[in-house]
N, C-alpha and C positions, 0 to 999 in steps of 0.2 A: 784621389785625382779630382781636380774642379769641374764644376759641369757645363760652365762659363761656356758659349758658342765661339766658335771660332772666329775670331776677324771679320772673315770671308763671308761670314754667314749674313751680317752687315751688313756688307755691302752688297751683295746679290738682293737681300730684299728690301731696301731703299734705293736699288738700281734703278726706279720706273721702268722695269719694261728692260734693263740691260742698257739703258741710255746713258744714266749715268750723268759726268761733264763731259762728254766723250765733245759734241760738237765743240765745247769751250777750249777744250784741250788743242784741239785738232786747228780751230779756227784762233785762238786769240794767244797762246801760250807761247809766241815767236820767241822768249827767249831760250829754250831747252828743245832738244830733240825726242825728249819722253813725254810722255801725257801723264795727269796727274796720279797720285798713287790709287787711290780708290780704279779710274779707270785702267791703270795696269792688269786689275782683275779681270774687270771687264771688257779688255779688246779681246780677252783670248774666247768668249764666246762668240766671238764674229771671227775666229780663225786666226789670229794675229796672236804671237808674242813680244813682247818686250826683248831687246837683246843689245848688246854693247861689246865692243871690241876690246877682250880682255888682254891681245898681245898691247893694245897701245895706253891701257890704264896710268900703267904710270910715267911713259911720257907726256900723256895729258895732265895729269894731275902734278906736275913739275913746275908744269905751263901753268895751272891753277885755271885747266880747262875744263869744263863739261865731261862726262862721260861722253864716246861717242854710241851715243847710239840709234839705233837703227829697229827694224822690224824683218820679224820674218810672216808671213803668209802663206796658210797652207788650206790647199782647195777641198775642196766638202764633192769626191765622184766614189758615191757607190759602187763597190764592185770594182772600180778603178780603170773603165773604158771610158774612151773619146774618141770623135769622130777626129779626120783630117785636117777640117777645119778648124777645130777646137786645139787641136798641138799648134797649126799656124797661130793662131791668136795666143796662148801659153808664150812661142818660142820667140815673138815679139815682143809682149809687154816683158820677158823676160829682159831682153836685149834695152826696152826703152828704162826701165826702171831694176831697181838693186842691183845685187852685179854683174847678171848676166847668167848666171848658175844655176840649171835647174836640179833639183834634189827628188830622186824618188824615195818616198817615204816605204820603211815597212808597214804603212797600213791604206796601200793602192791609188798613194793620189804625189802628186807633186807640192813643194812650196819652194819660193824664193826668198833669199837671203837678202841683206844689206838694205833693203828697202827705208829711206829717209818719212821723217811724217808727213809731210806737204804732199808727200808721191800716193799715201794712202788711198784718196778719197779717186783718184784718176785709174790708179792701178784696178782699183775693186768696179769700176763704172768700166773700166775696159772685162774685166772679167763677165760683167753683165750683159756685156753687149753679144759674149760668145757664149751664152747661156752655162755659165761656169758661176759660179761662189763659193763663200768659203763658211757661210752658216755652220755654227756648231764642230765646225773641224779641231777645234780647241776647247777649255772649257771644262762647268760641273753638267757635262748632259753627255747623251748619245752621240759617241765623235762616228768618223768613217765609216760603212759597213762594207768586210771585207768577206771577199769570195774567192774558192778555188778559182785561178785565174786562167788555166788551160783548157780552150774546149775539143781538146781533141779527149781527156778526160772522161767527159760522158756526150751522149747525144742529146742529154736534159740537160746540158748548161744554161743553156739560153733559160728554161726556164725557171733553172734553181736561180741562177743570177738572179733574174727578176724581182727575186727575194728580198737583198741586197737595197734595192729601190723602193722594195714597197716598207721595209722596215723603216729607212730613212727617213721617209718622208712621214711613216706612222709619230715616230720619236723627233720631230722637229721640235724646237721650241714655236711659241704660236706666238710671240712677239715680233713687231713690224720694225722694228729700231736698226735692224741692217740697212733697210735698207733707206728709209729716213737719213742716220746719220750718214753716211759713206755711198749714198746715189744719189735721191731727190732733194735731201736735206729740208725738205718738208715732213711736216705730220699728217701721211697719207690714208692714215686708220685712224677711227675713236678706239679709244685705250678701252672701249666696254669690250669691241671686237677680240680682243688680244687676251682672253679670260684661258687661261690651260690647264685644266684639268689635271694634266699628268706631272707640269713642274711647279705649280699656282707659284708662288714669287719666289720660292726659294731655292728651285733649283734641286739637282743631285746635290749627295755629299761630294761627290770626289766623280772625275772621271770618269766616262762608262764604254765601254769597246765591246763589238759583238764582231763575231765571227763566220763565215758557213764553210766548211767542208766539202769537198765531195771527194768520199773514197773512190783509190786507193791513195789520195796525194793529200796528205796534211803539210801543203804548202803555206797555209794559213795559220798551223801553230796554235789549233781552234781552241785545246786547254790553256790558252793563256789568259784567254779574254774573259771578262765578266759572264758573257753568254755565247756559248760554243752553243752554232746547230752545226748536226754530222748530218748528212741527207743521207739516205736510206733507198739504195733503188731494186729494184728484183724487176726482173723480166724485161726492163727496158722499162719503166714507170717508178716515178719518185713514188713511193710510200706514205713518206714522211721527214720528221727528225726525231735524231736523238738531242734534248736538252742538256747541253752542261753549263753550272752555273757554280761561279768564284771562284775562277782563274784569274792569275795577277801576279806578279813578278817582281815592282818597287819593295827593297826593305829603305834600311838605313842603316848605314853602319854603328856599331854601337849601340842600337838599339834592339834589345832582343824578341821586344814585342812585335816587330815587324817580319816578314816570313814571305818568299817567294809562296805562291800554291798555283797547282794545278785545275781544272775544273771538274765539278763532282757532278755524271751523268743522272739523271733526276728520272728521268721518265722518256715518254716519246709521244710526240702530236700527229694525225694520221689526218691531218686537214691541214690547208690553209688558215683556215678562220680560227681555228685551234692553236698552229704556231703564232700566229700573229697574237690572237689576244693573250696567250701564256707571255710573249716575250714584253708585250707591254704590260703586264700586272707586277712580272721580275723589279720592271725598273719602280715601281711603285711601291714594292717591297723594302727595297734598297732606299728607295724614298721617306720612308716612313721609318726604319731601323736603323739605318745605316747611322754611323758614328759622325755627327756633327760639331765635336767637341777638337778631336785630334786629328786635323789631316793626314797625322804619321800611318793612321789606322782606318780610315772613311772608306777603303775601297769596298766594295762588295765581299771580298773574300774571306775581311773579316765579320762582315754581318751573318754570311752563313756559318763559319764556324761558332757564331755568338750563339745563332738559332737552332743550330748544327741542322745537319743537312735532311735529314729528317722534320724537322721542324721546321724549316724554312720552304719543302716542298708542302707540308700541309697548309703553311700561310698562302702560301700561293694556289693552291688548290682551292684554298676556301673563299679567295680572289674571282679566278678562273671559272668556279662551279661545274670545273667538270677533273675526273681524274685523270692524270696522263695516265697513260697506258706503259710496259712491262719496254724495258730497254732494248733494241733490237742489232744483233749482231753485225759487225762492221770490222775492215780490217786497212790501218793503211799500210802500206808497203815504198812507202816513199814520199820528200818533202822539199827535195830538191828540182828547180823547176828545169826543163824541158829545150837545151839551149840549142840550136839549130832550125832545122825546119820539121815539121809534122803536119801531116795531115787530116781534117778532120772526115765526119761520117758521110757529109756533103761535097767533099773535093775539093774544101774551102784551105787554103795554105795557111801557114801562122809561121815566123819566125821568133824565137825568142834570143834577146840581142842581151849579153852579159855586161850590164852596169855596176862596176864597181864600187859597193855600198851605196849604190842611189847616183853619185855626182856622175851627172851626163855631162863627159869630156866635150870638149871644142869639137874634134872630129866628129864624136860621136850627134853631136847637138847640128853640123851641118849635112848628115847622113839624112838625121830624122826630117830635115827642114825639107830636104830635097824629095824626100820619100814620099811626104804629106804633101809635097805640090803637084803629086800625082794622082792623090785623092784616087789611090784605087787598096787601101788599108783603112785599118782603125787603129787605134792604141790602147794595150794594155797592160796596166803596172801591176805588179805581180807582188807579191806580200814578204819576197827574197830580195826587192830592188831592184828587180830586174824589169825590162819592156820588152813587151810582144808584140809583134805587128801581124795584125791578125785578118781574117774574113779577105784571103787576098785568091782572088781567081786563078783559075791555073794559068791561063793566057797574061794573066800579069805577071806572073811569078820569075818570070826571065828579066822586068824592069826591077826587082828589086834585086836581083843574085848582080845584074851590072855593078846597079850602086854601091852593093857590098865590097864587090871585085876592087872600083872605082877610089873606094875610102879604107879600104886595107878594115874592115870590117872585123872579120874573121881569126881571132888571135888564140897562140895555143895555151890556153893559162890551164895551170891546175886544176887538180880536182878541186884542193882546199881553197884555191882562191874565190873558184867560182861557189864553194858554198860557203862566204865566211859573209859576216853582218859588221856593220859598227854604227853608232849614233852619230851626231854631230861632235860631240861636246867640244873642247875647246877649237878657235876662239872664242865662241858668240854665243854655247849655252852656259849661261851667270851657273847649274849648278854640278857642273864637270871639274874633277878633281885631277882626272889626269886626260892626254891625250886617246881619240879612237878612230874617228875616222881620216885625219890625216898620217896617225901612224902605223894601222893595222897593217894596210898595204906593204908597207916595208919589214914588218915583222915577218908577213908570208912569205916576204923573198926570202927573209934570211932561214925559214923554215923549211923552204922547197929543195934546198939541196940534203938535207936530212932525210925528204921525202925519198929524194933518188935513193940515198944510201941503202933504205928497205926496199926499193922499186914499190912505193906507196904511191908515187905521183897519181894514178887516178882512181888512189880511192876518195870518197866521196865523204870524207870525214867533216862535219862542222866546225867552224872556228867562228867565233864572236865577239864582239869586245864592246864597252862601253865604259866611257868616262867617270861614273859615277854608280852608285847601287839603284840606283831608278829602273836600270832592266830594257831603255828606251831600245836597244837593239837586240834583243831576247835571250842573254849570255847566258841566262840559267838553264835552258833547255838543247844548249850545244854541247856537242861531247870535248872540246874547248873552250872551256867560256874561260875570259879577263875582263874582272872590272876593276876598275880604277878606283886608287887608294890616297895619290898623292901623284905628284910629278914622278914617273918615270914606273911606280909600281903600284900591280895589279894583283889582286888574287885571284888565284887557279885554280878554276872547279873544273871538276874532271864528274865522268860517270853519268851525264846524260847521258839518252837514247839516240836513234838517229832520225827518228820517223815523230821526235815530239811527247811521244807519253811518257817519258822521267824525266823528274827536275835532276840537276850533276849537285853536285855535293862541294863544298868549298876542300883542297888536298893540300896548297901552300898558300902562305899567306904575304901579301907583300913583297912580292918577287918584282925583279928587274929584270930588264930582258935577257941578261945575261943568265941570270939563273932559269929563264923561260927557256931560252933555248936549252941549259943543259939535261933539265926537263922533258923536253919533247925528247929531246935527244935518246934518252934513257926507257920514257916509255914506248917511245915509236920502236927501239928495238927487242924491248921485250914483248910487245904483241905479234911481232915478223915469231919469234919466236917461241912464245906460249900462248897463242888464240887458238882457240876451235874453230873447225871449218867450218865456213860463211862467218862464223863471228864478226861483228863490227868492232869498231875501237870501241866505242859508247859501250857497250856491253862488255868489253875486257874487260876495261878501266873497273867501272862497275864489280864486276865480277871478283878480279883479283887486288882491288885497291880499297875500293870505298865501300865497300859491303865486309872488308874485314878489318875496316878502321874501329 
């Protein structure tokens, strides 16, 4: 294999700073809707994708038209809460700019679609003005940092969250070129100021996502991410954390070097000052070994199998100079979030409102507008796509059951629907093979009467789906998972867990929905009829399929 740097590696360190042409692109390039190639790399570390309308490629190119394309944006909220104010400003520049669609991400934040280039630099100066950006939401660095999103959960939410913010802003990039290019369009810093230690020019190899926990709800899916913390509470006092590091889910098809994994628990920090500087040395590790050659291969997951996990936690030890400490016992018992209303330890209400894989309907989008002008909630995105309205006084809690009442809020969907995931992929992600998020929904219908036939409707079975082997809506750790093969067929991994800690196993390959349903059909009735009591599906499957393939 060549040892040749990737492309990418190029241009991130001839970037200046992530500037790039980005200003030339944005200000002088009037004839294309895309910015030049080099900065396609580079929007995505200021939160921006490239994207283009794949339904209309080739009536445009008939026309001998331009691709169209467009941007998507997606905002930089640890933890994934906003005040009142901050959704009113979201659910306008939504309305003013792209097309109007907010998407909740599985990783606690929103982005919008369709966004044209000219609308860039206004969109991102409206975001500023609601102390919102989208820094690093994209990109080779530290994207979103997500958190158990219910606090009815623990009564150390508030200051596990916390965590969430202070890792953020630990792992920023120290470059000023956001806000230069896309606010003041001045050079507001000497480039001596902008020196970082942790990325100096070049950047991560690939990607980096961290997670936090807090048992009993692995809502968060904390073994997926480069760096799982599990909080650790006894007596009503955080502890600590448990470390897991080189989790990650993208293969490729075809390629065998590439491998879903789980993350492998390393140790446990019993401080502050201990997690924080363990979790920035990780990425420094990842910095200095991570594979810079092969994007197929750069994620973290493979550097620690490179170092193996023993050897990757002595690198980091000898970083750190102090040793974690013995891993400490933890158990979750659930990962599905919380739909209704809940109470937490202070009387504080929270409703959690079922968004179907993220896209906030019209209804649903004049629900929240109205909610937010009452400015007696906050918002928060939940790592299932779903929103909570949260920190709401009892004496309020009557103006929000109205509005529910008011907007037919309240719907009976399944169990599967409310726990099933999908990505974007087609139209507008360039690397989506088959349809997800605009077909899974229709797949669940055609599934839900099958459900009746076991009287399964509420159990709580995961389903997921994703356009492409990237994993963008977490297929490998459902005890349904589909991903996308080509137009119309997916493969079917069966023998996930339900709570997260097993990857499912691929069981057919390249099935059409018709063979999916015959499928569900035949195992849904042989778990009605050969499970153990309490058994989940995840563990049947498992048990009686994929463990004696």
């Amino acid at each position: 294999m060549s040892d040749k740097l990737s492309p990418i590696e190029a241009i991130k360190t001839k970037s200046d700073g992530l500037r790039g042409t980005l200003k030339e692109s944005i200000d002088l390039d009037n004839h294309t809707g895309n910015v030049r190639p080099d900065d396609e790399t580079l929007v995505k570390f200021h939160g921006m994708y490239v994207q283009d309308d794949r339904d209309r490629r080739a009536e445009r190119a008939a026309k001998k038209l331009d691709k169209l394309y467009s941007f998507m944006i997606r905002l930089r909220i640890p933890g994934g809460v906003i005040n009142a104010e901050q959704w009113l400003a979201t659910h306008d520049i939504s309305e003013e700019f792209g097309t109007g669609t907010l998407k909740i991400t599985t990783r606690q934040t929103v982005q919008l679609h369709g966004l044209l280039k000219h609308q860039l630099r206004p969109t991102i100066q409206a975001f500023n003005t609601a102390k919102l950006d989208s820094i690093a939401a994209c990109g080779d660095v530290n994207r979103n940092v997500i958190v158990s999103s219910h606090p009815q959960l623990s009564n150390l939410h508030q200051e596990i969250y916390e965590y969430a913010d202070k890792i953020s802003t630990l792992l920023l990039p120290k470059t000023q070129s956001y806000y230069e290019v896309f606010i003041d369009g001045e050079k507001i810093y000497e480039r001596s100021s902008e020196a970082d230690p942790l990325y100096e020019d070049r950047y991560l190899p690939r990607k980096f996502k961290i997670a936090i926990a807090i048992p009993p709800s692995n809502d968060v899916d904390v073994f997926t991410n480069d760096i799982g913390l599990i909080a650790i509470i006894e007596d009503n006092k955080l502890k600590g954390f448990n470390i897991a590091v080189g989790g990650g889910l993208a293969t490729t098809h075809g390629n065998p070097n590439t491998y879903a994994r789980l993350g492998s628990i390393i140790g446990f920090t019993d401080t502050e000052e201990k997690t924080l500087k363990a979790v920035y040395e990780i990425l420094t590790v990842q910095r200095d070994f991570g594979n810079r050659v092969d994007r197929k291969l750069s994620r973290m997951k493979y550097t620690v199998d490179k170092l193996t996990v023993e050897g990757f936690k002595k690198e980091l030890e000898s970083r750190i100079g102090f040793d974690l400490l013995p891993e400490q016992p933890f158990t979750f018992t659930e990962r599905s979030d919380r739909f209704g209303w809940e109470q937490n330890h202070e009387g504080k209400w929270f409703y959690t409102l079922f968004v179907e894989h993220g896209v906030v309907k019209p209804y649903q989008k004049q629900f929240l507008y109205e909610v937010a002008q009452l400015k007696i909630s906050n918002f928060i995105f939940s790592g299932n796509q779903n929103l909570i309205l949260g920190e709401i006084a009892d004496d309020d809690k009557a103006k929000i059951e109205e509005l529910l009442v008011r907007h037919e809020i309240d719907k009976h969907d399944s169990a599967l629907r409310k726990n099933s995931m999908a990505c974007v992929a087609l139209p507008t992600c360039p690397l989506a093979l088959a349809e997800a998020q605009r077909y899974l929904p229709e797949l669940v219908t055609k599934i839900e009467p099958i459900l009746e036939k076991y009287n399964l409707q509420n159990d709580e079975i995961s389903i997921r789906m994703t356009g492409c082997p990237n994993g963008c809506g977490r297929p490998y750790v459902a005890e349904l998972g589909f991903i996308g093969t080509g137009p119309g067929q997916y493969n079917f991994m069966l023998g996930g867990d339900r709570f997260g800690e097993r990857l499912n196993k691929l069981y057919k390959e390249k099935q059409t929905e018709a063979e999916i349903l015959t499928e569900v059909d035949q195992l849904l009735g042989r778990y009605t009829k050969e499970k153990n009591e309490n058994e989940t599906f995840g563990d049947f499957t498992f048990r009686k399929i994929i463990s004696q393939n």
